[in-house]
N, CA, C and O atoms as a GROMACS GRO file, in nm:
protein
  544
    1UNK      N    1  -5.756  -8.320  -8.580
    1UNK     CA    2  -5.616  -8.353  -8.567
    1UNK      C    3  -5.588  -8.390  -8.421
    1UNK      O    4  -5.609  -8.311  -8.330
    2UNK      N    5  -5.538  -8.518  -8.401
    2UNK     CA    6  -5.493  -8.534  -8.271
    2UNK      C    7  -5.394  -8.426  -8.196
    2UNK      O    8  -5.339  -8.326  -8.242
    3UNK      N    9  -5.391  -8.473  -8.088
    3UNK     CA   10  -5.309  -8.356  -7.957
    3UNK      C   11  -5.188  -8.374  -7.994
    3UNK      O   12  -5.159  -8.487  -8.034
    4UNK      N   13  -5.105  -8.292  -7.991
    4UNK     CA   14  -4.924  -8.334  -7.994
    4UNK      C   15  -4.914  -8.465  -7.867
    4UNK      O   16  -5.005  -8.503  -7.794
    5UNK      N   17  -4.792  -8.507  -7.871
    5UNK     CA   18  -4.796  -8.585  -7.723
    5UNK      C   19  -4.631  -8.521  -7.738
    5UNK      O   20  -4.548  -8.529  -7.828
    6UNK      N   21  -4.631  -8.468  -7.631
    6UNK     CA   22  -4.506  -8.421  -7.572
    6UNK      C   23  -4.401  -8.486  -7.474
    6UNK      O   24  -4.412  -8.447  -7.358
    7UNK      N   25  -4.286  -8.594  -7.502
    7UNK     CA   26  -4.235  -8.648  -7.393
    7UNK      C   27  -4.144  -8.624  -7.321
    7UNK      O   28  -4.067  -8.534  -7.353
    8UNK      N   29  -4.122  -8.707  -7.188
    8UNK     CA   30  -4.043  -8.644  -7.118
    8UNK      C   31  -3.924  -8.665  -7.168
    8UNK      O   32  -3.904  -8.734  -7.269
    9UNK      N   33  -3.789  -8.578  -7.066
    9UNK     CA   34  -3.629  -8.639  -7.088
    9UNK      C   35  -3.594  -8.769  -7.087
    9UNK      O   36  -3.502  -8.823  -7.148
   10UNK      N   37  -3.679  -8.817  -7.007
   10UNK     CA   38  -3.622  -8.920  -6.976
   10UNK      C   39  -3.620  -9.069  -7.068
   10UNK      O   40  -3.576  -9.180  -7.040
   11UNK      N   41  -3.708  -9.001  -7.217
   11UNK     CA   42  -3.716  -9.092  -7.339
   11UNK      C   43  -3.614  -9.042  -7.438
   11UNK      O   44  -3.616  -9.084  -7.554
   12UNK      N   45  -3.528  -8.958  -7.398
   12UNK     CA   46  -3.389  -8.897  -7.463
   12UNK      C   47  -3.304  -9.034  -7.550
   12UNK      O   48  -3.259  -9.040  -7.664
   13UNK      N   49  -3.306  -9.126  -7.448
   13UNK     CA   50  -3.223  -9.214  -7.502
   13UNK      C   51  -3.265  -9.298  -7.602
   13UNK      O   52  -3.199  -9.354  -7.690
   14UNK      N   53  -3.428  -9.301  -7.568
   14UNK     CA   54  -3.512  -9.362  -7.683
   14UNK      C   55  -3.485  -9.340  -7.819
   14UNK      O   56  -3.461  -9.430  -7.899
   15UNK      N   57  -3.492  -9.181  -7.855
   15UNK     CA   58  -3.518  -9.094  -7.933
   15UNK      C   59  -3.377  -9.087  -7.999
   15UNK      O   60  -3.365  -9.019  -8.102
   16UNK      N   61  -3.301  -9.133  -7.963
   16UNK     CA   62  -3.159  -9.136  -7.990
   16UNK      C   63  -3.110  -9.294  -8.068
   16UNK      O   64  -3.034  -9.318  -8.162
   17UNK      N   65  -3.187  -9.375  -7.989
   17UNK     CA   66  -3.155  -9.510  -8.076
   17UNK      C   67  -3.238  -9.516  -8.186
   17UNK      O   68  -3.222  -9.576  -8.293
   18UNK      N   69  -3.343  -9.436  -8.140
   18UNK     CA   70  -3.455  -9.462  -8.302
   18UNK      C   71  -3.381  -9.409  -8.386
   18UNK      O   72  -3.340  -9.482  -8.476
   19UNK      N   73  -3.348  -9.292  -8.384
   19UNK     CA   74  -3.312  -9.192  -8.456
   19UNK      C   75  -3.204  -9.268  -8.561
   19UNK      O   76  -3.214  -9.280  -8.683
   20UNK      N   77  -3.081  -9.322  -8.459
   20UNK     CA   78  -2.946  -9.344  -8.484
   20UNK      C   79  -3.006  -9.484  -8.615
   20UNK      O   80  -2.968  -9.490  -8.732
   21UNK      N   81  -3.125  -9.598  -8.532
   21UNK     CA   82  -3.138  -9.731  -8.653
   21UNK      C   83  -3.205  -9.680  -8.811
   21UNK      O   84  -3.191  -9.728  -8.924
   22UNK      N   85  -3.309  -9.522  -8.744
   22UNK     CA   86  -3.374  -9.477  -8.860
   22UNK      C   87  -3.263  -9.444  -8.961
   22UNK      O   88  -3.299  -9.462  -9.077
   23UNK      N   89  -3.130  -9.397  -8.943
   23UNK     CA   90  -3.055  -9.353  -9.006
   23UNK      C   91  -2.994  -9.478  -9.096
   23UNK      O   92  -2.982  -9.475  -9.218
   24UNK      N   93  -2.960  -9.580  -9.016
   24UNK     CA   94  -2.923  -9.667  -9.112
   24UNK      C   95  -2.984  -9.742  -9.198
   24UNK      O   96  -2.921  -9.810  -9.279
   25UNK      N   97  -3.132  -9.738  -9.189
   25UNK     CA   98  -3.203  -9.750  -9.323
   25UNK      C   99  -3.262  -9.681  -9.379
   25UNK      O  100  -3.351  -9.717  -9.457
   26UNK      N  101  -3.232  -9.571  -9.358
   26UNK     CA  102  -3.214  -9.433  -9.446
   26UNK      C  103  -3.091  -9.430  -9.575
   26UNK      O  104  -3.096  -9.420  -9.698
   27UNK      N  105  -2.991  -9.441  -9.484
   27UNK     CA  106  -2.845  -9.528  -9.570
   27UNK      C  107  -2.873  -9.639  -9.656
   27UNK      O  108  -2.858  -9.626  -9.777
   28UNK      N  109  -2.919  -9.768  -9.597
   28UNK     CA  110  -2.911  -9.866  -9.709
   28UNK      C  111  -3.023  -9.858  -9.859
   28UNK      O  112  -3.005  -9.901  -9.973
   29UNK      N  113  -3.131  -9.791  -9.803
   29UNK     CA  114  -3.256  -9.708  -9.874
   29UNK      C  115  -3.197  -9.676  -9.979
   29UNK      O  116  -3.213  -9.721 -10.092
   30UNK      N  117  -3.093  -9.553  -9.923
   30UNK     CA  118  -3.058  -9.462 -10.051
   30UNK      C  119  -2.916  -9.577 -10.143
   30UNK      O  120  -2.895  -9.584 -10.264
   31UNK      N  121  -2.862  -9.632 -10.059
   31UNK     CA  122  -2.740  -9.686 -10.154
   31UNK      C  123  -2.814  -9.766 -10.240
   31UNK      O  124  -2.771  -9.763 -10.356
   32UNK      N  125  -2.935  -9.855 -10.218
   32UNK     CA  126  -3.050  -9.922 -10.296
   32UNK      C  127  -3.046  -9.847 -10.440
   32UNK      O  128  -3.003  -9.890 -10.547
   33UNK      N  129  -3.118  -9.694 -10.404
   33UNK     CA  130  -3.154  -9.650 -10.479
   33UNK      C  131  -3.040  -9.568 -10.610
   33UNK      O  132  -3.053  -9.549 -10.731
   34UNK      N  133  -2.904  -9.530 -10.485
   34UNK     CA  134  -2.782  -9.537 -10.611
   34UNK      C  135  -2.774  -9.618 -10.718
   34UNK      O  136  -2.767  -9.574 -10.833
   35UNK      N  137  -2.776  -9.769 -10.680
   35UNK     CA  138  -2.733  -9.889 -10.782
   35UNK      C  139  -2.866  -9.864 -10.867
   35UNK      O  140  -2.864  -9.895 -10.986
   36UNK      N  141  -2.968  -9.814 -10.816
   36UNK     CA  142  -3.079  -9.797 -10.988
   36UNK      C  143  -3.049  -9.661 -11.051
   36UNK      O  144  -3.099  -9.629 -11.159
   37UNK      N  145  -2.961  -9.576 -10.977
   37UNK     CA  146  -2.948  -9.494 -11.056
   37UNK      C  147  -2.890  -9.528 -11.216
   37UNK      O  148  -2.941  -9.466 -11.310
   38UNK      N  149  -2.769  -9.642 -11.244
   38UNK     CA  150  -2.695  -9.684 -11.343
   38UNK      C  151  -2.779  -9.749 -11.441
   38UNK      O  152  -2.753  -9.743 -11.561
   39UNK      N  153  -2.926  -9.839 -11.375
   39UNK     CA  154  -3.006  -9.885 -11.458
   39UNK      C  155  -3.162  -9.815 -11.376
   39UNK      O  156  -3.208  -9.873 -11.278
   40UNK      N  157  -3.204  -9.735 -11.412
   40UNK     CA  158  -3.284  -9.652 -11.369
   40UNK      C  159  -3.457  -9.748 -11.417
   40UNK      O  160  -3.554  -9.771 -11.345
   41UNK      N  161  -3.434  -9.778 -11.548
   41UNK     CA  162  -3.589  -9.820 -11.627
   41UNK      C  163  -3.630  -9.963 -11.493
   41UNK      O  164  -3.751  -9.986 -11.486
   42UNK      N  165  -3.538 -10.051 -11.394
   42UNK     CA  166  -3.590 -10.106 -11.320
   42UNK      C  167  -3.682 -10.110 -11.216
   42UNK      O  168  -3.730 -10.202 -11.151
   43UNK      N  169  -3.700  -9.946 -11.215
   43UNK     CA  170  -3.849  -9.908 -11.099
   43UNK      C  171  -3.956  -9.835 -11.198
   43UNK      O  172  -3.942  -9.760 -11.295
   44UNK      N  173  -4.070  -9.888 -11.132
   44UNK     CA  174  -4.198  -9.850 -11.204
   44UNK      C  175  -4.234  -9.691 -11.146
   44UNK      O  176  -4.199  -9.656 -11.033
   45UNK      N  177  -4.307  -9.599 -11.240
   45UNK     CA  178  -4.336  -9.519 -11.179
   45UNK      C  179  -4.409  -9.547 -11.025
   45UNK      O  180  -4.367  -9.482 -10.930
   46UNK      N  181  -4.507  -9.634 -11.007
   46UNK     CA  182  -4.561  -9.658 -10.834
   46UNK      C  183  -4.468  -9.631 -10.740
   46UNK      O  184  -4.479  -9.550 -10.648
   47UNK      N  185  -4.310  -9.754 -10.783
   47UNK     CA  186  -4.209  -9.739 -10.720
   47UNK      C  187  -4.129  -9.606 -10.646
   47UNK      O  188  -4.060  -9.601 -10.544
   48UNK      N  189  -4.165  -9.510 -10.735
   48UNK     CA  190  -4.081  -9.410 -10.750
   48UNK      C  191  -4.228  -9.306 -10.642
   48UNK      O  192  -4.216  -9.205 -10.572
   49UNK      N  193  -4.315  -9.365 -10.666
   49UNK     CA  194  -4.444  -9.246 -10.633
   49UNK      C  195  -4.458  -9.303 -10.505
   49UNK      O  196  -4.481  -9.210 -10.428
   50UNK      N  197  -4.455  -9.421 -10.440
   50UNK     CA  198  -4.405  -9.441 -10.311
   50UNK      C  199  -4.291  -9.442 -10.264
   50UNK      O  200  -4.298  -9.491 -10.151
   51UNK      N  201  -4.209  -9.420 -10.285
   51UNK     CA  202  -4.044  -9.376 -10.215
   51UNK      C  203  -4.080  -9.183 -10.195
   51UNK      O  204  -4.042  -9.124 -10.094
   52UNK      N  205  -4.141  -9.124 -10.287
   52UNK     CA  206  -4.149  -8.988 -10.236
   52UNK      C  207  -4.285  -8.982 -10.146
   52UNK      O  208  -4.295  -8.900 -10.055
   53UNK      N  209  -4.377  -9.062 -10.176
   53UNK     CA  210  -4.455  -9.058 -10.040
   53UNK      C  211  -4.412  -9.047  -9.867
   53UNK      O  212  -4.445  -8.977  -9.772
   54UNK      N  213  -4.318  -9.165  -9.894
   54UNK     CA  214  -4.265  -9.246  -9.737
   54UNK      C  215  -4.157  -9.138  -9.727
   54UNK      O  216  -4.144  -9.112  -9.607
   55UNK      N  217  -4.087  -9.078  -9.788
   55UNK     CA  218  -3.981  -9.008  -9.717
   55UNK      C  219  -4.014  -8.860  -9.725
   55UNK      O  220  -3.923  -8.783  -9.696
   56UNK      N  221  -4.160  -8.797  -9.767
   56UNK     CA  222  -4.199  -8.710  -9.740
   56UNK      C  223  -4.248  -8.701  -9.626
   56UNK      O  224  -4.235  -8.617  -9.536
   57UNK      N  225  -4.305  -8.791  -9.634
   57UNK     CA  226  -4.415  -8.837  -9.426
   57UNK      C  227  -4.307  -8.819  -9.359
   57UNK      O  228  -4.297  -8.742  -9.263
   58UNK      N  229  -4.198  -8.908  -9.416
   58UNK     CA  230  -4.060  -8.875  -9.256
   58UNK      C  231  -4.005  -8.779  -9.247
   58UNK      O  232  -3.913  -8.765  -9.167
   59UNK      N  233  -4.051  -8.671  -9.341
   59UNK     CA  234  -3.997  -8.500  -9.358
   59UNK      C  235  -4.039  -8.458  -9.230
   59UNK      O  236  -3.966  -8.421  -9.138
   60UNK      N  237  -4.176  -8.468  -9.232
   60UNK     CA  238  -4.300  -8.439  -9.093
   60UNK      C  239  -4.246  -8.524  -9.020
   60UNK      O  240  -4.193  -8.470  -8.923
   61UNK      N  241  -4.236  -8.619  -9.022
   61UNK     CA  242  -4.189  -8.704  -8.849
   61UNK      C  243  -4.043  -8.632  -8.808
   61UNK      O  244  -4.028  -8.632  -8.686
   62UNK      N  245  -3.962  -8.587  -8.862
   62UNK     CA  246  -3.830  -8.531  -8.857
   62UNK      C  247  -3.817  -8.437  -8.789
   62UNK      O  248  -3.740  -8.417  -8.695
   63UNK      N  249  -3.930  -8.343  -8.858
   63UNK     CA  250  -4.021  -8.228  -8.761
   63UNK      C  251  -4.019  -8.246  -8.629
   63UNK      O  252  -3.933  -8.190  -8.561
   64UNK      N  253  -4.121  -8.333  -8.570
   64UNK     CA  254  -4.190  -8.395  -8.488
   64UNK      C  255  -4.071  -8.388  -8.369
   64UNK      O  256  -4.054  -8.311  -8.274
   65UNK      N  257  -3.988  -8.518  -8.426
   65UNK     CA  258  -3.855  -8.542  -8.335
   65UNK      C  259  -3.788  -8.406  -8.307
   65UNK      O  260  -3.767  -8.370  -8.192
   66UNK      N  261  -3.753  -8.329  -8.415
   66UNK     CA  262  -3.668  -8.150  -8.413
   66UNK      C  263  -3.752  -8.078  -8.330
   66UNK      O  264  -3.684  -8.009  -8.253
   67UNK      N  265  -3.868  -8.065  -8.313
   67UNK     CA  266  -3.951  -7.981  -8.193
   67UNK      C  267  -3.926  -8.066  -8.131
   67UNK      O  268  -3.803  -8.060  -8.133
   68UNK      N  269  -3.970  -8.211  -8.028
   68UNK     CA  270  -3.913  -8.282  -7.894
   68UNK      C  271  -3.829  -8.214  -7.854
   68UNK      O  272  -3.832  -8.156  -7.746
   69UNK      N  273  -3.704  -8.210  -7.970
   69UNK     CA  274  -3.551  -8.221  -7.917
   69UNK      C  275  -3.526  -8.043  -7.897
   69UNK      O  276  -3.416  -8.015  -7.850
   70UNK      N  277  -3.597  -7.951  -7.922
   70UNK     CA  278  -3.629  -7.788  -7.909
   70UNK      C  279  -3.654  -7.817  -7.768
   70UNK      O  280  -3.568  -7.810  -7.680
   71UNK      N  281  -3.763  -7.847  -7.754
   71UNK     CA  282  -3.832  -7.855  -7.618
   71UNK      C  283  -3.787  -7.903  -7.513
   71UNK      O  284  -3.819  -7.870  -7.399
   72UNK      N  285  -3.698  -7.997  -7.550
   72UNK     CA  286  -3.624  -8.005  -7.401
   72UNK      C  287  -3.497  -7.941  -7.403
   72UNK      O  288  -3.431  -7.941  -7.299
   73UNK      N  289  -3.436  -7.868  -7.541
   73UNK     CA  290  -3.320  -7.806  -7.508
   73UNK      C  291  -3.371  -7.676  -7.488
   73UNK      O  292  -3.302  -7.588  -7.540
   74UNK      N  293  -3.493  -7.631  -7.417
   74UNK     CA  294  -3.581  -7.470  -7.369
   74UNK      C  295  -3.528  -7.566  -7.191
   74UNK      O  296  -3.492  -7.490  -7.101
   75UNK      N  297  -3.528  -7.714  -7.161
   75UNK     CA  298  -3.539  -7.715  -7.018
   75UNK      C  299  -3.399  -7.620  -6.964
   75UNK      O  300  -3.300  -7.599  -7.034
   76UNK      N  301  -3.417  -7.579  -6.848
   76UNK     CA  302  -3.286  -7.534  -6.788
   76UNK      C  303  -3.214  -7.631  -6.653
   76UNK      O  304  -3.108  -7.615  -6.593
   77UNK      N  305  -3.290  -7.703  -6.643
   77UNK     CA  306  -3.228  -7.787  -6.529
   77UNK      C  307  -3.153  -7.906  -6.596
   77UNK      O  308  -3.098  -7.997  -6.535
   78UNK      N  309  -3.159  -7.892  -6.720
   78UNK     CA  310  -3.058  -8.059  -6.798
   78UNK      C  311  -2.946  -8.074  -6.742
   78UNK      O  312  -2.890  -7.968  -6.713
   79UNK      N  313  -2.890  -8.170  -6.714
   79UNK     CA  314  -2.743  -8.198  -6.676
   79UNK      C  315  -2.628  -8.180  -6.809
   79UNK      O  316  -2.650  -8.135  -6.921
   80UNK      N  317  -2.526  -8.221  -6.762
   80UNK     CA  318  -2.423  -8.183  -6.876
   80UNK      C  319  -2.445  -8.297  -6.956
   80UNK      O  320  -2.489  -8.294  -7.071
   81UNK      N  321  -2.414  -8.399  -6.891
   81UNK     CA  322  -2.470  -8.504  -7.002
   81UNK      C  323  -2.595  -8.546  -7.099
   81UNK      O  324  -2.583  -8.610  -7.203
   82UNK      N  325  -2.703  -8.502  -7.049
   82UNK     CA  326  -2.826  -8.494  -7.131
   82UNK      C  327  -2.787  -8.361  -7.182
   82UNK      O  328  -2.818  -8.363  -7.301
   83UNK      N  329  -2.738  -8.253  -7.156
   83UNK     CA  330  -2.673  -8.174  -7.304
   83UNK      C  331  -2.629  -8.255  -7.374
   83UNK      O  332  -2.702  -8.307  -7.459
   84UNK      N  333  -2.489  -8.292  -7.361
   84UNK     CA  334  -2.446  -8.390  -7.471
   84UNK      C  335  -2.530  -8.485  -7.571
   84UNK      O  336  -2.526  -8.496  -7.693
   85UNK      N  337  -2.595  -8.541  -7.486
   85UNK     CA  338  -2.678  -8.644  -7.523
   85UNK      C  339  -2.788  -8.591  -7.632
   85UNK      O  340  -2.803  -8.654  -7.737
   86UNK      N  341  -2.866  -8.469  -7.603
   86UNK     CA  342  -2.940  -8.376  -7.677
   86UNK      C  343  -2.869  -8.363  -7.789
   86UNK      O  344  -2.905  -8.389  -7.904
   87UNK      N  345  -2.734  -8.311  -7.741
   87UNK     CA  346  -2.684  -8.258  -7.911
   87UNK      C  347  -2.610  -8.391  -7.996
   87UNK      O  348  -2.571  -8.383  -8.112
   88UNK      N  349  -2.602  -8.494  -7.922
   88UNK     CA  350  -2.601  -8.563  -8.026
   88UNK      C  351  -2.754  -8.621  -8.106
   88UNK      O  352  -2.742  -8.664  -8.220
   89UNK      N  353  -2.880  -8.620  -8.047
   89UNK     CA  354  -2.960  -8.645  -8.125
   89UNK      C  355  -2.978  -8.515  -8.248
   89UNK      O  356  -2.991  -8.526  -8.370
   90UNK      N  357  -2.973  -8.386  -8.155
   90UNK     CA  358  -2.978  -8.298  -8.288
   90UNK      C  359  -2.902  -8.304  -8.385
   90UNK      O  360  -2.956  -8.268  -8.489
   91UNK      N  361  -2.714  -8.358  -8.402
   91UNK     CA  362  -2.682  -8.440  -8.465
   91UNK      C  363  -2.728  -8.519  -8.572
   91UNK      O  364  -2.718  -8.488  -8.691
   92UNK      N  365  -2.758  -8.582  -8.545
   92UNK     CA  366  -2.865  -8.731  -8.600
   92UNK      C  367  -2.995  -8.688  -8.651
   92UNK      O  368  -3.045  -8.745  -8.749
   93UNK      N  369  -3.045  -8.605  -8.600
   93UNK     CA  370  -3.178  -8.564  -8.685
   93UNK      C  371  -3.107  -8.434  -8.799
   93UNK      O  372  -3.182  -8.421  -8.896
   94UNK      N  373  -3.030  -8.377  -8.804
   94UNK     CA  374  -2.985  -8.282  -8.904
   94UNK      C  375  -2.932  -8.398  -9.032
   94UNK      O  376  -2.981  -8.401  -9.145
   95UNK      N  377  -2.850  -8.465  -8.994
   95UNK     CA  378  -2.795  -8.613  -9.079
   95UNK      C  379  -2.880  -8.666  -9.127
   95UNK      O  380  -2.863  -8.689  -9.247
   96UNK      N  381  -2.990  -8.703  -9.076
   96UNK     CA  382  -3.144  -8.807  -9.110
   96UNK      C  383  -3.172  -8.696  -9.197
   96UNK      O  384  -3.148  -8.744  -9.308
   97UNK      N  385  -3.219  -8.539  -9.220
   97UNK     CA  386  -3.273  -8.460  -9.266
   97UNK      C  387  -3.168  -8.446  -9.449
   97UNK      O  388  -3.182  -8.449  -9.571
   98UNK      N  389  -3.111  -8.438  -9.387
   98UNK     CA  390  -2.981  -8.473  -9.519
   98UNK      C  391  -2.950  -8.573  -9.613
   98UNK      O  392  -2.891  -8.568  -9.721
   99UNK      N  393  -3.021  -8.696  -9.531
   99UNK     CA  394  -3.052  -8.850  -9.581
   99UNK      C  395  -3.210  -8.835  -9.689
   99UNK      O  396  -3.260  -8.885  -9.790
  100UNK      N  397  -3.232  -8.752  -9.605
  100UNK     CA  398  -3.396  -8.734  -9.654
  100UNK      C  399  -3.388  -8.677  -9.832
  100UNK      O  400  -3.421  -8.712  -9.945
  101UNK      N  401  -3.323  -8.570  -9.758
  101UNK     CA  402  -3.327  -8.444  -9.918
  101UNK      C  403  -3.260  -8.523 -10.003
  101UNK      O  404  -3.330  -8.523 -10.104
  102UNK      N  405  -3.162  -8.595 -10.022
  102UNK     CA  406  -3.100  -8.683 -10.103
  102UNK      C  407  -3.194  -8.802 -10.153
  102UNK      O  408  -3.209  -8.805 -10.275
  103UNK      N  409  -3.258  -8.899 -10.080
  103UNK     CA  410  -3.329  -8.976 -10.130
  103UNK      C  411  -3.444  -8.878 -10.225
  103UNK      O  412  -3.432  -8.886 -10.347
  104UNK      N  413  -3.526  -8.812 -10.183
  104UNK     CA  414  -3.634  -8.754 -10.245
  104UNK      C  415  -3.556  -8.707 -10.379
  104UNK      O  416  -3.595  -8.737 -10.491
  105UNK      N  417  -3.438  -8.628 -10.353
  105UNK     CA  418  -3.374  -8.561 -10.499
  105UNK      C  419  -3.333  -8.705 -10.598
  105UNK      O  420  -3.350  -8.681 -10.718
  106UNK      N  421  -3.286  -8.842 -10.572
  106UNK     CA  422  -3.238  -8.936 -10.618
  106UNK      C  423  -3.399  -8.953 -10.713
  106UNK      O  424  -3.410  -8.937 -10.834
  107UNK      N  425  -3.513  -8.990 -10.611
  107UNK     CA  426  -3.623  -9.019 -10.652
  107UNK      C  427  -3.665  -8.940 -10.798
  107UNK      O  428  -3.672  -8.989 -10.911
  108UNK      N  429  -3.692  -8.792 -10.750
  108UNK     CA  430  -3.699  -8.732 -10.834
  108UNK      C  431  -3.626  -8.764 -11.016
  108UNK      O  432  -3.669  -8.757 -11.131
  109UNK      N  433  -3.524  -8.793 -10.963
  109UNK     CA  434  -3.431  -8.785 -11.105
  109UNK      C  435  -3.436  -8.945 -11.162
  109UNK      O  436  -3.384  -8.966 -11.271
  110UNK      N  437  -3.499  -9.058 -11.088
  110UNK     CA  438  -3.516  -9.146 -11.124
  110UNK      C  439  -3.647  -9.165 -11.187
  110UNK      O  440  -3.664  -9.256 -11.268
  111UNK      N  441  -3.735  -9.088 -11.154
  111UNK     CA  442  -3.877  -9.062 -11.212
  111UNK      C  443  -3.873  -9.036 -11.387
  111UNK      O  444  -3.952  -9.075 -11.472
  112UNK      N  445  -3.766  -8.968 -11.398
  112UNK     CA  446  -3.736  -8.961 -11.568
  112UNK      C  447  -3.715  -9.096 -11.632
  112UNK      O  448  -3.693  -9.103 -11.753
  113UNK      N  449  -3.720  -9.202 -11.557
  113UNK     CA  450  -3.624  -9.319 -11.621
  113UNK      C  451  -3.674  -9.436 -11.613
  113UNK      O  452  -3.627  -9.537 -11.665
  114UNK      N  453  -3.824  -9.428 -11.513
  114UNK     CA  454  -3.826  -9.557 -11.471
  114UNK      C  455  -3.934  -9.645 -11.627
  114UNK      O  456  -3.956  -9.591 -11.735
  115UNK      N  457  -3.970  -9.761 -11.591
  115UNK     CA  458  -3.996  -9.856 -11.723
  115UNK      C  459  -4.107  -9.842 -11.737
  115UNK      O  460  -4.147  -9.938 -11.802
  116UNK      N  461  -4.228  -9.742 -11.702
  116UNK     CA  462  -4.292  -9.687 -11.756
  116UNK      C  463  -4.290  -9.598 -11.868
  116UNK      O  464  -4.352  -9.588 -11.973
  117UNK      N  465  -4.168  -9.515 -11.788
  117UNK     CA  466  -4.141  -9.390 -11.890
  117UNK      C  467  -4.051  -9.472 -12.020
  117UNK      O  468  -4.078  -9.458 -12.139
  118UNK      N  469  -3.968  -9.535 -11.980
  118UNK     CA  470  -3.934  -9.614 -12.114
  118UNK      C  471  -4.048  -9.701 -12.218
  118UNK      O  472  -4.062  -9.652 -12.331
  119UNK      N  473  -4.085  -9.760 -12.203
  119UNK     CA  474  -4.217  -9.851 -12.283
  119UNK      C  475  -4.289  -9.707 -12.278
  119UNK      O  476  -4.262  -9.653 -12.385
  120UNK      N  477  -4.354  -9.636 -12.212
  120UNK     CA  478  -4.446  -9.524 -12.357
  120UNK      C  479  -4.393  -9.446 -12.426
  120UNK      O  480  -4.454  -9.352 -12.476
  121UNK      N  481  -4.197  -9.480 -12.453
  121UNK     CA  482  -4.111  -9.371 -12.575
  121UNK      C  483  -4.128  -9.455 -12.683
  121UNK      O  484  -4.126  -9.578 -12.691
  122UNK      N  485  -4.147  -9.358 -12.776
  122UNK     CA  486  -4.132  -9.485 -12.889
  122UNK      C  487  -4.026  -9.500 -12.956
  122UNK      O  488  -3.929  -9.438 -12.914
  123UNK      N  489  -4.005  -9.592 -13.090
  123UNK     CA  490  -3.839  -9.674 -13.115
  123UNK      C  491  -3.762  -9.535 -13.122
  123UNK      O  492  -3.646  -9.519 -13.084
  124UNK      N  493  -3.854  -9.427 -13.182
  124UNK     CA  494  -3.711  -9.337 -13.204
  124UNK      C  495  -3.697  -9.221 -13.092
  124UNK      O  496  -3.612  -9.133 -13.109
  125UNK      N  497  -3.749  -9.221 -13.019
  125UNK     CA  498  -3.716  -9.108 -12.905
  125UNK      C  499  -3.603  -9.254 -12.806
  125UNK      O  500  -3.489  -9.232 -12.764
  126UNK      N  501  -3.650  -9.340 -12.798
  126UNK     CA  502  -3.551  -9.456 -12.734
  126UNK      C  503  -3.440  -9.471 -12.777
  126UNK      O  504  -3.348  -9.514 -12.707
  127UNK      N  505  -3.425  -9.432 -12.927
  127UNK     CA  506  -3.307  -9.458 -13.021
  127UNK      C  507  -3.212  -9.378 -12.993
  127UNK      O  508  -3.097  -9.414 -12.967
  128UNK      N  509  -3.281  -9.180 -12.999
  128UNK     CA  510  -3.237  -9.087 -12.958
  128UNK      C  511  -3.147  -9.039 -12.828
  128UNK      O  512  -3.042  -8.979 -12.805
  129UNK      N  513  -3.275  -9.115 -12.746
  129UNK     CA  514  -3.178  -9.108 -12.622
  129UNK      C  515  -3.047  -9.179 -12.604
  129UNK      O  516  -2.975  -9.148 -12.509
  130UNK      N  517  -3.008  -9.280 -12.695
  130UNK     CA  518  -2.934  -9.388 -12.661
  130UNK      C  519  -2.801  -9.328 -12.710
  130UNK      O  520  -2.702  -9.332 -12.637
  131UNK      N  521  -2.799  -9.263 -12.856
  131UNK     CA  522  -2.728  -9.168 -12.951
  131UNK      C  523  -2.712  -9.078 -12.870
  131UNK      O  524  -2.600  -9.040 -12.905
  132UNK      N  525  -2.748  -8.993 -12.762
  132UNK     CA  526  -2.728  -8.850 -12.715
  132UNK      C  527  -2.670  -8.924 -12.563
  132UNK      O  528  -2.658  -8.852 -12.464
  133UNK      N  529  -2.638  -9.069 -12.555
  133UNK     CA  530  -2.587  -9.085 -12.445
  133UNK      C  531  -2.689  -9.049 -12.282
  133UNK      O  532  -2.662  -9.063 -12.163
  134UNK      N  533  -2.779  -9.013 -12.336
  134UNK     CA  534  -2.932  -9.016 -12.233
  134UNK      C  535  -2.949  -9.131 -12.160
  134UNK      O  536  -2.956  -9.112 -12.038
  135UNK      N  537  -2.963  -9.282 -12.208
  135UNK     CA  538  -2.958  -9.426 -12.199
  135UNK      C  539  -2.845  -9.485 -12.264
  135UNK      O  540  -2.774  -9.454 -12.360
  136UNK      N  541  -2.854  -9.631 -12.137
  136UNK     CA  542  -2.754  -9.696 -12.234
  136UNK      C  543  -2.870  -9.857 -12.280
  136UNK      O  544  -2.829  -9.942 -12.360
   0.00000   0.00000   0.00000
């Protein structure tokens, strides 16, 4: 396993714009994945088995960033503004973490639905579901 790489403060601001663009396609990701919630059979199981791949990995990268942002809020010489600045990335990584659990839970519940799982039901479990309001 490679070494951690530990950076300095002074990539604070870095870590803050990543954070802030990661978030917004974190957002459009999941609103994506709302609109299949209504027609769900449009993602293949793969679909569904890589969306919980990629936003499990960014569980661990989330990590990654949440210790950085530990580690320099242990410094004691920060100014007031790199406080600020800190707590708004911790901010943003609690939000991103929240973005996370939602996509993976969306995933999850789309996994029941996608057009795999439809084409191996057969006419009458398809029928069933349709009658019990399961599918439309």
């Amino acid at each position: 396993m490679p070494e951690r790489v530990w950076h300095p403060i002074s990539k604070l601001e870095f870590f803050i714009d990543h954070t802030r663009r990661w978030a917004v396609d974190v957002r459009e990701h999941l609103e994506t994945l709302e609109e299949a919630r209504t027609k769900p059979y449009v993602l293949a199981d793969s679909d569904v088995v890589r969306i919980k791949r990629v936003y499990t990995e960014q569980t661990d990268d989330l990590r990654l960033f949440e210790e950085q942002a530990e580690r320099w809020g242990g410094l004691t010489d920060l100014s007031p503004s790199r406080r600020a600045k800190l707590k708004t990335l911790d901010e943003q990584l609690a939000g991103l973490r929240e973005l996370n659990k939602k996509v993976l839970a969306l995933a999850d519940e789309l996994a029941k639905g996608t057009i795999d799982t439809v084409m191996a039901a057969s006419d009458e479990q398809l029928g069933l579901a349709v009658l019990l309001g399961e599918r439309s």
